[in-house]
N, C-alpha and C positions, 0 to 999 in steps of 0.2 A: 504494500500500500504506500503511496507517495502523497506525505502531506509536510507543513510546518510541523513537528512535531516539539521545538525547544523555543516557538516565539520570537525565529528571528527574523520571519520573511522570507525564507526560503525555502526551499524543498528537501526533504531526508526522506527514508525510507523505515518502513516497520518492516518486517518480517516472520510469520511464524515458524517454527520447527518444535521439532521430536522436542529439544532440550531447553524453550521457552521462547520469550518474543524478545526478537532482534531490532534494538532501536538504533540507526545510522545515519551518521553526521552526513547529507548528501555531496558536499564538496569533496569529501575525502573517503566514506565509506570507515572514519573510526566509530566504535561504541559509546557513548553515550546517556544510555541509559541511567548509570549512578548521576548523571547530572541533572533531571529531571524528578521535582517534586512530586513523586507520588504519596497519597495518603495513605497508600498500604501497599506493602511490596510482594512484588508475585514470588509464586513459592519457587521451590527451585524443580518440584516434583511435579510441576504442572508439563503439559505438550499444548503448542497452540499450532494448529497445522493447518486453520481455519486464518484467512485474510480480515484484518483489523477493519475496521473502519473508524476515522473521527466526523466528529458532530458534536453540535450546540445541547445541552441535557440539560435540563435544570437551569440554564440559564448561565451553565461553564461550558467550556471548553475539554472533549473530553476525548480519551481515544479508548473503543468499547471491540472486546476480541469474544471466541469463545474457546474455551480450552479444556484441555484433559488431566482431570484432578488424580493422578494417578496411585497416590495412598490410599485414596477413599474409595478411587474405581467409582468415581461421577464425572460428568459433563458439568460445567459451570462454565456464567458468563459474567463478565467482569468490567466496569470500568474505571477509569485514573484520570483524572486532571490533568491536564494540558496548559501549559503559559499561554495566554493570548498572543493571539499572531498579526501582522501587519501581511498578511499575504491576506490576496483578495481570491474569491471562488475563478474567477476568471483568469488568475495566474496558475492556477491549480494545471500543470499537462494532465488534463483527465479524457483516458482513452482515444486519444486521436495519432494514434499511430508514432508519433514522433515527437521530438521537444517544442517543435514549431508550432505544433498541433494544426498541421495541415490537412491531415486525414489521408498522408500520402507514406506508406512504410514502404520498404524494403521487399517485398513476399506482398503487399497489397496494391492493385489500381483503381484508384480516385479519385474523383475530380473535388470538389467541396464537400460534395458528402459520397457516403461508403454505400450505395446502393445507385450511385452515377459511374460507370466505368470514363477513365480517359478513353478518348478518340473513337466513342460514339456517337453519334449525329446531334445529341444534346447535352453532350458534355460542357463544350465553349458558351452553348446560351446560359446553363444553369450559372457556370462561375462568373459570367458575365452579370446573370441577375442578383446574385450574393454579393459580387463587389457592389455594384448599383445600389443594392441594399432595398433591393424590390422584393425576394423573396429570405425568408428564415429558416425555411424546410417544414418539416411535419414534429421535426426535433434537430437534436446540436449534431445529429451522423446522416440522418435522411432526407433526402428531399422526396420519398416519393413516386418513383415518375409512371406509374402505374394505375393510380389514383385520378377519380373525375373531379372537375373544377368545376366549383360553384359560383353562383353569382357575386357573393361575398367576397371570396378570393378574388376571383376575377380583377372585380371592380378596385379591392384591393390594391392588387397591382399595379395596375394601372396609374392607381391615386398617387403609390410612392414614387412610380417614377416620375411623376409630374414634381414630386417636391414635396408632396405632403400638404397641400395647400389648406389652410381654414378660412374661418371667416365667410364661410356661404351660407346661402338662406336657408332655411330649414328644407328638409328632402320631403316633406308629408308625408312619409310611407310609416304604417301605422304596424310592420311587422320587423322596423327595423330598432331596434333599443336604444336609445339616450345614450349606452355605458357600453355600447358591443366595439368590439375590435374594427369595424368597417363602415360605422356610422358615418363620421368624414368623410370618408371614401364614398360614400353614397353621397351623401348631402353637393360635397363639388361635384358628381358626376352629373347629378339633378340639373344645377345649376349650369355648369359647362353646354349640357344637352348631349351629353355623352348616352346617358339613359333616360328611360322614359318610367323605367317600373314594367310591371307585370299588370299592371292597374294604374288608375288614378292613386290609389292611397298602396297599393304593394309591391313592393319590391321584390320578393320570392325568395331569400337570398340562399336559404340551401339548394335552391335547384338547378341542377346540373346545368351546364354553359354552351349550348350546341354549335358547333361550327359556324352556324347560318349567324348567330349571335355573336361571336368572338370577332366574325368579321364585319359585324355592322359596330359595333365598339371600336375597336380600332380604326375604322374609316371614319365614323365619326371626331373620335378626338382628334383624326388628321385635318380635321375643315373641311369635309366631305369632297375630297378629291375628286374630278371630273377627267373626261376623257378618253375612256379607256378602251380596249377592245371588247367586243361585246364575249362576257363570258361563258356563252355556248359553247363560243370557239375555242378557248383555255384547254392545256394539257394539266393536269391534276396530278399530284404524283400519288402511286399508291397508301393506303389507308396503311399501311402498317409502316410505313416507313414517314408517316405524314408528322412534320414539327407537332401539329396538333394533339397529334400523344403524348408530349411532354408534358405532364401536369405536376404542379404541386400544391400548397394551401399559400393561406396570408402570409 
């Protein structure tokens, strides 16, 4: 397990084994442990062969294992106080392949998140929309791309790459919440004339985003672009290999 574990801001390691839990200075990999105030010291007859975890308990700072009471032949779980730490959850490298936390290892291919391979057809737009900072994923490893897009997302999108804009009239749509993640996002798109709703007063916002829609949305926020060949005539590229399938959420 890799956490602050002595309050200095920086990263060590815990470790369980057969012969007790290994606490290591992370710049050097020395022991440490006797320098860390615990209120009660582990026995020496214990095995911890189970991965530590720390976390906030009570209101301290703690680092909490489970191990093997081996005089008594019991399972017991344990926790000890931790110094407070100046490291933030966001400095923490948790699980992203490398120190960088890229999501890009050695034995793994990546793109921003672990369920995008490099130099698949949606690789460049996904890391493109994480830089952009238009999508987050479904979580901190996935984006997804399997998954149908909704109006909410959609509109979403859309919203941040504009900038995030506020300050618009209210959207009237009476299925969209005051306090929801896509509220703004609706409200400018209202305003914009990007959308119209599903109604006069609804928005729809879990319902699926069908192509016919994705493309009147984006022509819209273009300024409804004119001119074009009439698209009877249009080559389409196959449905399985169509950008269209790239989906993610907000």
């Amino acid at each position: 397990m890799i956490a602050d574990l002595n309050g200095d801001g920086d990263q060590d390691v815990a470790v369980g084994t057969y012969a007790g839990l290994a606490l290591l200075e992370g710049h050097t990999g020395a022991s440490f442990e006797n320098g860390l105030e615990w209120q009660f010291r582990m026995g020496a007859g214990w095995s911890f062969e189970s991965a530590p975890a720390v976390g906030i308990l009570d209101g301290t700072r703690q680092i909490v294992f489970a191990g093997f009471d081996t005089p008594n032949g019991t399972t017991r779980v344990a926790a000890f106080d931790l110094p407070g730490s100046t490291a933030t959850v966001d400095a923490w490298p948790i699980f992203r392949h490398n120190a960088e936390r890229t999501g890009v290892g050695p034995d793994v291919s990546c793109a921003c998140f672990c369920d995008i391979s490099n130099g698949t057809y949606s690789s460049e737009a996904v890391d493109w929309m994480v830089t952009e900072e238009i999508t987050t994923g479904i979580n901190a490893f996935q984006f997804g791309p399997d998954l149908l897009l909704d109006h909410a997302q959609m509109i979403t999108f859309l919203w941040r790459q504009e900038g995030e804009p506020t300050g618009c009239a209210d959207h009237g749509f009476i299925d969209v919440p005051g306090d929801s993640l896509y509220e703004l996002a609706a409200a400018w798109a209202k305003a914009e004339g990007i959308t119209r709703g599903t109604s006069l007063t609804t928005f729809s916002p879990a319902e699926n985003v069908t192509r016919g829609q994705l493309v009147t949305l984006l022509w819209r926020r273009s300024g409804k672009p004119g001119g074009w060949p009439d698209p009877a005539s249009a080559t389409f590229l196959p449905a399985s290999i169509s950008p269209f399938r790239s989906r993610g959420r907000k």
